[in-house]
C-alpha positions in Angstrom: 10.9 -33.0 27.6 13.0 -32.6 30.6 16.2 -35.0 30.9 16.5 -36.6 34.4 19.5 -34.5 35.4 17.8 -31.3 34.5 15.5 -32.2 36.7 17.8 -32.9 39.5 19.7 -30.1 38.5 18.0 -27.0 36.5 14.4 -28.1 35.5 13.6 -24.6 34.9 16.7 -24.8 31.8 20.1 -23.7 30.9 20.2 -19.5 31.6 17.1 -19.6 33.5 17.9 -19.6 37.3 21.4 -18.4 39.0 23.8 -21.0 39.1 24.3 -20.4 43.0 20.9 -20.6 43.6 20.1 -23.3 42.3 23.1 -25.5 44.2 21.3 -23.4 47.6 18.0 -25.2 46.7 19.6 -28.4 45.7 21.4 -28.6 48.8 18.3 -27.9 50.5 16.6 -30.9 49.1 19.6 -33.0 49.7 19.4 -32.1 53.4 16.0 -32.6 53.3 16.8 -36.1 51.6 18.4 -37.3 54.1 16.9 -35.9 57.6 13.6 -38.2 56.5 15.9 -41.4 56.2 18.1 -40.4 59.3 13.8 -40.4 61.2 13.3 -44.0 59.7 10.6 -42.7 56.9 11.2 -45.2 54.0 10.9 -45.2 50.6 9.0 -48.3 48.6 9.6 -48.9 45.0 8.7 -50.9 41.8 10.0 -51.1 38.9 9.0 -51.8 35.1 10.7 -52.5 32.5 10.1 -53.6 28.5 11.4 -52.5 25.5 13.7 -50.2 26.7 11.4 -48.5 28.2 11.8 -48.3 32.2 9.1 -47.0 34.4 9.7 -46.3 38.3 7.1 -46.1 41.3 8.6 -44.3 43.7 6.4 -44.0 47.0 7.7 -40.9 48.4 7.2 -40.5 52.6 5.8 -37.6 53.5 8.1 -34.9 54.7 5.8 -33.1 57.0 4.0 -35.9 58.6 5.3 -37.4 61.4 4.0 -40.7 60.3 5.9 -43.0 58.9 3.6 -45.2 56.6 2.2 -42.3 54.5 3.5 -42.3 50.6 2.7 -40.2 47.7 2.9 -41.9 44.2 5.7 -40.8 41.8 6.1 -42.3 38.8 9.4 -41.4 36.3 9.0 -43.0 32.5 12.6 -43.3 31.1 14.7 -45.2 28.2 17.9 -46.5 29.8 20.2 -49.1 29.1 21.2 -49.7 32.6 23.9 -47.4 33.4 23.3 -44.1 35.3 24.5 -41.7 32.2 21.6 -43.3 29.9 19.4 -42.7 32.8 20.3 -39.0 33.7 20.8 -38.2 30.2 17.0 -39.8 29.7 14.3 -37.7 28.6 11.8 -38.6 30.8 7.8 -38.5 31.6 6.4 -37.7 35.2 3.6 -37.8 37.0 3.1 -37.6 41.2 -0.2 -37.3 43.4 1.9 -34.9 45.5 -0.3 -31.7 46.2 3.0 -29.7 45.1 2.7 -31.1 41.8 -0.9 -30.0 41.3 -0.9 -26.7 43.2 2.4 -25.0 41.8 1.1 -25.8 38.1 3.7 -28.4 37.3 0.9 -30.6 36.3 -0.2 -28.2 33.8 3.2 -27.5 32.7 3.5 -31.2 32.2 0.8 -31.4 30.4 1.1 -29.1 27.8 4.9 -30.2 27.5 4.1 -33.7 27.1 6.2 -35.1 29.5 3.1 -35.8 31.4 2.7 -39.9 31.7 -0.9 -39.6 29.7 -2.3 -42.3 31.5 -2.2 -41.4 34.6 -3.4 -37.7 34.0 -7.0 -38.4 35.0 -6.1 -39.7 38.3 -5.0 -35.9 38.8 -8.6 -34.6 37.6 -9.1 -32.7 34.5 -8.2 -29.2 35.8 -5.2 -29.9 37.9 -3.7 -30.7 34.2 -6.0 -28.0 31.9 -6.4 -25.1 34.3 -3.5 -22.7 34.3 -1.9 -22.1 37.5 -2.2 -18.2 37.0 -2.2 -17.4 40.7 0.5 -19.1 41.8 2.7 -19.6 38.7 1.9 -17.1 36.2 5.0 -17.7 34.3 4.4 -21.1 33.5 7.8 -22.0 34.8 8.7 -25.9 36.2 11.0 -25.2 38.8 12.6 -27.8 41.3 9.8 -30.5 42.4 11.1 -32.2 45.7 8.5 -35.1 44.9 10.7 -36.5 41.8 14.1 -34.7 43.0 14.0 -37.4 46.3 12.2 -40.0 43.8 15.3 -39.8 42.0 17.7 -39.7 44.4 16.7 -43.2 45.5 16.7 -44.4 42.6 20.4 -43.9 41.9 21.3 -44.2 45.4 19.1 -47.7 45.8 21.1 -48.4 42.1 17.4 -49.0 40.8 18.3 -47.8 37.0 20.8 -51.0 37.2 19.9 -53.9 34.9 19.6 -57.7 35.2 20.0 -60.2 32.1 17.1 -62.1 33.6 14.5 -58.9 34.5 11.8 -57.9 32.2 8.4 -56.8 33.6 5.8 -56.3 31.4 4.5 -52.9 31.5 0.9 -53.4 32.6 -0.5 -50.2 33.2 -3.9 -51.3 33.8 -2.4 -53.3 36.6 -0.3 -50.5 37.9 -3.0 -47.7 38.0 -4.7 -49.8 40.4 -2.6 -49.4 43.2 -1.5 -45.7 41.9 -4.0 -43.1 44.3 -5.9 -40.5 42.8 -5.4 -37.3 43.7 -8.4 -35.9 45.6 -8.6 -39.1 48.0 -5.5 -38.8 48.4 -5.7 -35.4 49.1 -8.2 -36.1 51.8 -6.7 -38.9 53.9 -4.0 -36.6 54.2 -5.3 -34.0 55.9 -7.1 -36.5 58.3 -3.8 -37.3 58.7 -2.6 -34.1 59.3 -5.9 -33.3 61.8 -5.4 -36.4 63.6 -1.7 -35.5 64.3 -2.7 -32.0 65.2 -5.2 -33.7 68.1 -2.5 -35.6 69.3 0.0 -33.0 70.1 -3.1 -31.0 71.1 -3.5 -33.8 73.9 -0.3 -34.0 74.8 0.2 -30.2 75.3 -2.6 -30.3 77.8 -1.6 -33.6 79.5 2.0 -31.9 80.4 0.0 -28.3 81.1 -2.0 -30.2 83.4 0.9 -32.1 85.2 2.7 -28.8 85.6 -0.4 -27.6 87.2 -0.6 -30.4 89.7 2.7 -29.6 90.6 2.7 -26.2 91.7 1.4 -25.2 95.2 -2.5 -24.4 95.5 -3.5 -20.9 96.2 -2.7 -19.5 99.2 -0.5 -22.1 100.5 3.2 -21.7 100.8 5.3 -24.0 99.1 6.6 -27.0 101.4 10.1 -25.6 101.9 9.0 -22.1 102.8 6.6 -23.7 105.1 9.1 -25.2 106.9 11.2 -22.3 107.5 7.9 -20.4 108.8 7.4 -23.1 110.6 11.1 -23.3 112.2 11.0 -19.3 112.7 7.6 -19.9 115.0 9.2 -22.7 116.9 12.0 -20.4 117.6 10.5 -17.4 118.4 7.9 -19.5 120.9 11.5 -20.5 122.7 12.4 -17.3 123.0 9.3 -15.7 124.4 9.2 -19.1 127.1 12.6 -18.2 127.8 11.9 -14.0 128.4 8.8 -15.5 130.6 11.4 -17.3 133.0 13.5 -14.7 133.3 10.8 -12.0 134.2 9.5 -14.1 136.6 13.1 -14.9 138.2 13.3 -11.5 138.5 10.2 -11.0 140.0 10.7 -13.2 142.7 14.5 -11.9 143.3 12.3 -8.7 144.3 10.1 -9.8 146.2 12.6 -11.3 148.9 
């Protein structure tokens, strides 16, 4: 099982990855981090705790929606004793509805680890958990997760792994699988949510198109400051021919005598 802090840090194990890639990729998520709290997307959190044993529900924001009350379920089983060292240094269980989780085999990895929280697995369905992700992670390798890297960043930075003298939760995980999602409606409502977002920017790329439109001249009418300067050039040029008329006939008359 994976302590907190190597999953923060090096999920994949000591020797494993490059240490200055990995800081790249932690940065990365760090930025990441904090750009959804500096656009007002907030995190929600419960947290359980009996016999030790301390479990967090993280409701993640989305990162690529724009909408701001859309969470995916984390969940992070520790032992802790309150202080942030017994939390980091915490073998810990996991489980998230976040298509990441499912798609890059980390599920599966999970899984077969046992560092999956067994009963939530179902909520996953049985091959996001039994099928081997052999297309897109062959190796069977549990690299960096953003879903439980900005779970646990709130929770040290909200100071969630601190403990009270007078809080105990029972551990009801009948209760909490209730409001925990499964995975395939969850999957769903977020690609409505993702289609319905697409339809609005589609709207409101045509609303400015057609503004723009209504702005320009029509065809085959001059725009209003080049008509006025035709329009100034005729008046002038109709002077001058009145004026060339007046003369001529001046002149005529001067003859004529």
């Amino acid at each position: 099982m994976p302590t907190l802090k190597e999953l923060m840090t090096n999920p994949t194990g000591p020797g494993t990855a490059h240490t200055a890639a990995r800081y790249r990729i932690i940065d990365d998520l760090n930025r990441r981090f904090r750009k959804m709290l500096r656009d007002g997307k907030r995190f929600r959190a419960a947290v359980y705790r009996t016999d030790g044993l301390t479990l967090f529900h993280v409701q993640v924001p989305s990162e690529t929606l724009e909408e701001k009350r859309f969470w995916w379920d984390v969940l992070i089983e520790a032992r802790s004793d309150g202080t942030k060292k017994s939390l980091m240094d915490s073998e810990v269980r996991l489980f998230s509805n976040n298509p990441a989780f499912v798609f890059t085999g980390h599920a599966h990895i999970a899984h077969k680890g046992g560092f999956l929280i067994d009963w939530l697995k179902e909520k996953l369905g049985k091959d996001s958990y039994e099928k081997k992700p052999v297309v897109r992670n062959p190796s069977g390798i549990f690299g960096f997760d953003k879903s439980f890297f900005f779970a646990a960043t709130y929770i040290l930075e909200a100071r969630l792994h601190t403990l009270r003298h007078d809080e105990k939760t029972d551990l009801d995980t009948e209760k909490i699988g209730k409001v925990v999602e499964d995975f395939e409606p969850m999957m769903a409502k977020y690609k409505r949510a993702v289609k319905a977002e697409e339809s609005a920017r589609r709207r409101e790329r045509e609303a400015k198109a057609r503004e723009r439109a209504s702005l320009r001249p029509r065809k085959g009418s001059a725009k209003p400051a080049k008509r006025a300067r035709s329009a100034g050039r005729a008046v002038r040029s109709a002077t001058k021919r009145v004026k060339k008329t007046k003369r001529v006939k001046r002149a005529g008359r001067k003859s004529g005598r």
